[in-house]
C-alpha atoms as one frame of an Amber mdcrd trajectory, in Angstrom:
protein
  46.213  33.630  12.313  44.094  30.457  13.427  40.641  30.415  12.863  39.723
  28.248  15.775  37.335  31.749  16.822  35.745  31.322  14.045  34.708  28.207
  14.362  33.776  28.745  18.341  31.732  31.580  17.516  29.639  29.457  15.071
  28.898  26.795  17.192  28.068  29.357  20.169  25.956  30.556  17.479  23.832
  27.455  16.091  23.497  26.292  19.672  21.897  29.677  20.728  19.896  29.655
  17.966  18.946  26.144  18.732  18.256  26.730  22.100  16.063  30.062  21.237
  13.818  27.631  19.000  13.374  24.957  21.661  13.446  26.125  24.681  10.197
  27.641  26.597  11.959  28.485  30.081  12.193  32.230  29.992  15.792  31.958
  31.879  16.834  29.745  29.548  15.890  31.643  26.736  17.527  35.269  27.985
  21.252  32.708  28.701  20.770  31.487  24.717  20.551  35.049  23.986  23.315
  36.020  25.988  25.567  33.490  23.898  24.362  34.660  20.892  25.372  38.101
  21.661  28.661  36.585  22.750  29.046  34.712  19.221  28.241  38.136  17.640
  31.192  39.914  19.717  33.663  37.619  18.584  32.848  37.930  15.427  32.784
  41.588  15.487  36.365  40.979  17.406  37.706  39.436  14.701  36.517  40.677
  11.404  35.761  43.807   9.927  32.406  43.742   9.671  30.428  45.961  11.877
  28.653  44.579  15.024  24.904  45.667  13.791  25.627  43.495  10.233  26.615
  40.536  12.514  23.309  41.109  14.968  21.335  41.356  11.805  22.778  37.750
  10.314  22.262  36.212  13.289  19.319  37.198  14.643  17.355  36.555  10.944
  18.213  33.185  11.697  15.340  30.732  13.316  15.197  27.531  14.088  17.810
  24.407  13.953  20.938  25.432  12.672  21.847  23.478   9.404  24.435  24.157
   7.109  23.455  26.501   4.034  23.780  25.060   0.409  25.500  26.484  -2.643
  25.400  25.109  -6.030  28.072  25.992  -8.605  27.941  24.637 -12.368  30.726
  23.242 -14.126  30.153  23.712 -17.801  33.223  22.641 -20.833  33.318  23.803
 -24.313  36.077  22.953 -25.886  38.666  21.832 -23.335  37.785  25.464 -21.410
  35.695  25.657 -18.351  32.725  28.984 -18.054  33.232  31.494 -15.564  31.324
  34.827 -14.812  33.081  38.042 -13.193  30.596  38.577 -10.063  29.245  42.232
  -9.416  29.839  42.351  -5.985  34.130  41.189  -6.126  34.923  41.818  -9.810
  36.211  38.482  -9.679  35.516  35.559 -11.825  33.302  32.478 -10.341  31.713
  29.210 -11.836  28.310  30.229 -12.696  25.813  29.239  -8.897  24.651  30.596
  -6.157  22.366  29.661  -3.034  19.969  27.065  -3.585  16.586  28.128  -3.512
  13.724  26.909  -1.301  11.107  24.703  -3.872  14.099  23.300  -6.552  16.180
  20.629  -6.703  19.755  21.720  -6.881  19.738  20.562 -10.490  16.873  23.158
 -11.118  18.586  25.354  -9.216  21.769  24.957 -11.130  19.939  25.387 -14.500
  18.596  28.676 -13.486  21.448  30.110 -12.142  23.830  29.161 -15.087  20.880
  30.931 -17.311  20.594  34.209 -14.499  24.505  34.711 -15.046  25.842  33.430
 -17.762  22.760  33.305 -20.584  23.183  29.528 -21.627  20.890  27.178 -21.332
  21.957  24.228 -19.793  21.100  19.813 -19.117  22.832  18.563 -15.544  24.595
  15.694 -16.333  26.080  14.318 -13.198  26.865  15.666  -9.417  30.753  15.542
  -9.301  31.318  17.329  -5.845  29.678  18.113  -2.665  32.366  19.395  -0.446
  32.237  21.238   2.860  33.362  24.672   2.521  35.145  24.740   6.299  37.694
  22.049   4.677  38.889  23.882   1.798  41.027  27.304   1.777  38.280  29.323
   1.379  38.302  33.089   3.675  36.459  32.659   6.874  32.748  33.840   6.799
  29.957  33.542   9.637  27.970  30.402   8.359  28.881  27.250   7.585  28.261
  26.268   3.758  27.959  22.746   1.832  29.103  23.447  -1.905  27.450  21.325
  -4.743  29.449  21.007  -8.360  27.118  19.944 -10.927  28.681  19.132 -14.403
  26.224  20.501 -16.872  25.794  20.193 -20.878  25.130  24.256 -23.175  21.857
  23.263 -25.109  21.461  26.219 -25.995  20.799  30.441 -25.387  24.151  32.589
 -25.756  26.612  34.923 -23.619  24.692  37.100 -21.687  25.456  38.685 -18.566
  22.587  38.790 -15.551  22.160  41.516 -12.720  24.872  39.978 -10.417  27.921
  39.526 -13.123  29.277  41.568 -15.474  31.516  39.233 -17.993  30.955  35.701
 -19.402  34.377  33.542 -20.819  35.726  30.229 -21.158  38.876  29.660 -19.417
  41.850  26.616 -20.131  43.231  25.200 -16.988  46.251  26.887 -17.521  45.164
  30.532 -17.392  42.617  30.783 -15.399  41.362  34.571 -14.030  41.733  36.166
 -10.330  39.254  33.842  -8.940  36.755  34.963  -6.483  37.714  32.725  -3.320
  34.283  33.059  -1.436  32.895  31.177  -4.242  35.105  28.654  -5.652  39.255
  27.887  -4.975  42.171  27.282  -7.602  42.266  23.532  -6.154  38.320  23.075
  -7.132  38.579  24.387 -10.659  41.522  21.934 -11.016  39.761  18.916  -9.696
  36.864  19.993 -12.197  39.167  19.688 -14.743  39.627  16.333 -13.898  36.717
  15.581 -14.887  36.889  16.826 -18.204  40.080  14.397 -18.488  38.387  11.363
 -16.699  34.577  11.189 -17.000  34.652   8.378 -14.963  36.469   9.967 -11.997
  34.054   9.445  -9.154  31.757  11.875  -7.261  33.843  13.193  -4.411  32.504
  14.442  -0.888  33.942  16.382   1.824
C-alpha cells in the first residue's frame, strides 16, 4: 500500500500545530484544531494504533514543527559491528536513541552507547545523517533525522541497560533480525563501509 496518507496526515499535522502556536484569531485557532483532529483520523484510519494514543502524540506537541533527531552509534571491534536487542521489539539495534535537550549529539551518543551497551566510548567522526522518510523504514507519525556517529570502546564492558536485554558484535555477513524502526539492513551495510574505507565521505539524506 502507498504511504502518500501518511505523509498528508503529517503535514496536516505540523501545519495545525503551527498554526495553533501562531495564530491569535480564535476562528482560526478552532479550523487548526479541526485539521489536527483530521490528521489524527487518518492516522487512526490507517494504522493500528488507537485514536486516544494518536490525540495524545499530537496534542503534546507545541510549537513549530521540526523534525525529531535520533542518534545511533556505530562501534567495530574486530571487523564486527555492536548491536543491543531492544526491550520493547526483542530485536537487535545499533546502540542510540533520541537526542536529548542540553547535549551535543556526540554527548548524546556517548551516553547512550554506555545506557545500553556498558562501553565507554570517544566519537570519532559523523558518517551519516539521513532522513528517515527516504529509507525503508515502517511508517510512524513523526518525521525523524537519523545521526550515525562512528565511535572508538575506551573502555567499561558488556552490560545491558533498562531498555535492552543483550549486547554482541555482529560480521556483516550474519547479522541478527534487525529492529527496522531503528536502523535498516542497507544502513548497517553502508556502516560497514566505513570500516573498509575510512575515508568514505559523510553522507546526507
Amino acid at each position: 500500500m502507498s504511504t502518500s496518507w501518511l505523509d498528508w496526515a503529517k503535514r496536516i499535522q505540523a501545519l495545525s500545530q503551527s498554526g495553533l502556536a501562531f495564530s491569535k484569531d480564535i476562528y482560526d485557532i478552532e479550523r487548526y484544531e479541526e485539521l489536527r483532529q483530521i490528521s489524527v483520523e487518518i492516522m487512526a484510519e490507517y494504522t493500528d494504533l488507537e485514536i486516544n494514543k494518536i490525540e495524545g502524540l499530537f496534542t503534546n506537541e507545541t510549537g513549530y514543527q521540526t523534525p525529531k533527531v535520533d542518534v545511533r552509534g556505530v562501534v567495530f571491534r574486530d571487523g564486527q559491528i555492536l548491536m543491543v536487542k531492544e526491550n520493547i521489539d526483542d530485536q537487535w539495534a545499533l546502540p542510540g536513541g533520541f537526542c536529548d535537550i542540553g547535549l551535543s549529539p556526540s554527548e548524546n551518543i556517548v551516553k547512550e552507547i554506555k545506557e545500553e551497551s556498558g562501553y565507554d566510548v570517544f566519537p570519532v567522526k559523523l558518517l551519516a545523517l539521513l532522513d528517515k522518510n527516504k529509507h525503508p523504514h515502517p511508517p510512524e507519525p513523526y518525521h525523524y533525522y537519523k545521526i550515525f556517529i562512528l565511535c572508538e570502546i575506551i573502555g567499561g564492558k558488556p552490560a545491558v541497560g533498562p531498555e535492552t536485554n543483550q549486547v554482541n558484535f555482529f560480521s556483516e555477513h550474519n547479522l541478527p533480525l534487525l529492529s527496522a524502526n531503528r536502523n535498516t539492513e542497507s544502513q548497517i551495510k553502508t556502516m560497514f563501509e566505513y570500516l573498509k574505507d575510512p575515508e568514505k565521505e559523510t553522507i546526507f539524506d
